[in-house]
C-alpha positions, 0 to 999 in steps of 0.5 A: 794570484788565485782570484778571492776565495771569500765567495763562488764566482761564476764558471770556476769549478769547485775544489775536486775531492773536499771533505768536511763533515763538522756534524755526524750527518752532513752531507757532501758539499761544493766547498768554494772556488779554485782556478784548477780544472775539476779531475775524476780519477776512475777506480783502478784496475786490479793487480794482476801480481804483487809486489815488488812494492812502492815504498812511501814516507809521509813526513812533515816536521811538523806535528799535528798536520795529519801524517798519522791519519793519512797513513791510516786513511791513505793504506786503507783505501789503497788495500780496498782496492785489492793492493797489498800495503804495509804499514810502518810506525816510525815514530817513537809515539807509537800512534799509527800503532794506536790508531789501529788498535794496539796498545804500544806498551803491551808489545813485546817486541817493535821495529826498535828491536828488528833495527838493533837486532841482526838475527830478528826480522821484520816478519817477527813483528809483524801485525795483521791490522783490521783491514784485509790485505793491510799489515803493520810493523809497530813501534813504541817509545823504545824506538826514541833510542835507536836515535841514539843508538844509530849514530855509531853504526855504519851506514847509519841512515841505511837501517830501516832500508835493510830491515823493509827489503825482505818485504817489498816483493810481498807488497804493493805498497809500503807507507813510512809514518815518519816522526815530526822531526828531521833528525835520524829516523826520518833520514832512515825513512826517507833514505828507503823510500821511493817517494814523500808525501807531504800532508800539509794542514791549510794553516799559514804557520805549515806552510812555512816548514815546507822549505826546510823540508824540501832541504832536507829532501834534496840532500837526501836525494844527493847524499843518499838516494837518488831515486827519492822524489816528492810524490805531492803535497796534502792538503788536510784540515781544510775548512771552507769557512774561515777565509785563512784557510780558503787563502792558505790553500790558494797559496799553496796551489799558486806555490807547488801547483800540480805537485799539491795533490787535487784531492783534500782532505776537510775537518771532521769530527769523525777523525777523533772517534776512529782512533778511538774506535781503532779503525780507519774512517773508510772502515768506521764511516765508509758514507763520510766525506772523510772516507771519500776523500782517502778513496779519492786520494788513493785513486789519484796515487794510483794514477800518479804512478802509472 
């Protein structure tokens, strides 16, 4: 068992990449103990050429624990660092959409169309975002029918696969904001990923899911894509000063060691004004923890998959 988490104990070193900036001007700080070796992941090189690109779901059943967020967050960082990244709502709420400024009500076409229509591609609805070299293919609430709608198609689970292959020799990166559920569209997502990544808010109740999930991620794999493989868990919402959330990260270390991600994302207050600003933090507060936190995260993606 990880040592008590409830104070610093001597010669062990401080959580790597913790952010928590519950006041607009807090500054960085050592936010508790962990039996994991401090690890600096360096700025990565730049690309020499792009594509073909890594494709990426970010999914939990659960809701509420950072997908949306860490699509943002996650794509932003990864396009400062001269990558090429595509984003894809896949969630009915529309709210990866929302969070970089569209209003899902006012497209007039979405990812819901290009996977029902044939002669539509993805490059008719493809958006420019704010962030230079990051695009998006949106989605509304006319994506709750393709649920529906899919069940009688042939090769069904395959959809979004066909509608991203076009685009992977354009991009670096695709990142899959998938629904919080484990029902069609999110086989969809996973069946054209290479990799899933997990956010995982340091709350008892998440950590739960995470079996059911991992079920589900290995029948895909068996059934429908042999390549697919849990790139890491992400550990946000963490907050340092209530012992549940110290222990519920301790757990989830102890559980899935070197597949849990040693960057960690804290609460913060910043999170709530990006969205309504319609920027990701790493754009609308560069200097927050918040921001550092996704840059560190995608310097440690970019490690993993060297």
């Amino acid at each position: 068992m990880p040592p008590s988490t409830s104070g610093a104990s001597a010669g062990v070193l401080p959580l790597e990449g913790v952010a928590s900036d519950t006041s607009v001007d807090e500054p960085d700080v050592d936010l508790g103990p962990t039996q994991r070796p401090r690890v600096e992941f360096p700025p990565p090189p730049p690309v020499e050429k792009h594509g073909p690109a890594r494709i990426v779901a970010m999914c939990n059943q659960k809701g509420g624990v950072g997908k949306t967020t860490s699509t943002i967050n996650l794509g932003a960082a990864l396009a400062e660092y001269g990558r090429r990244v595509l984003l894809v709502d896949f969630d009915p709420q529309g709210a990866l959409s929302v969070g970089l400024g569209l209003n899902p009500h006012d497209l007039e076409m979405s990812i819901y169309n290009i996977l029902m229509d044939d002669r539509l591609k993805a490059a008719d609805i493809l958006q420019k975002t704010p962030i230079n070299g990051m695009d998006l293919l949106p989605a509304n609430i006319d994506l709750s029918a393709a649920e529906i709608q899919l069940v009688t198609e042939v090769g069904r689970e395959q959809a979004l696969g066909r509608v991203l292959r076009p685009l992977i020799p354009h991009y670096d990166v695709v990142l899959i904001d998938c629904q919080p559920s484990l029902g069609l569209l999110t086989v969809n997502a996973l069946t054209a990923a290479d990799g899933v990544i997990v956010p995982l808010e340091c709350e008892y109740f998440a950590l739960r899911g995470v079996a059911l999930l991992q079920e589900t991620i290995e029948k895909v794999r068996d059934r429908l894509n042999p390549r697919l493989e849990i790139e890491g868990l992400l550990a946000t919402m963490y907050d340092s000063r209530t012992v549940h959330g110290r222990e519920v990260l301790s757990r989830l270390i102890e559980a899935f060691d070197e597949r849990v991600f040693h960057t960690v994302v804290g609460r913060t207050v910043r999170f709530p004004e990006t969205t309504v600003a319609g920027m990701p933090i790493t754009s609308f507060a560069p200097s927050s923890p918040g921001a550092k936190a996704y840059k560190q995260l995608a310097r440690e993606v970019l490690a993993r998959w060297k």
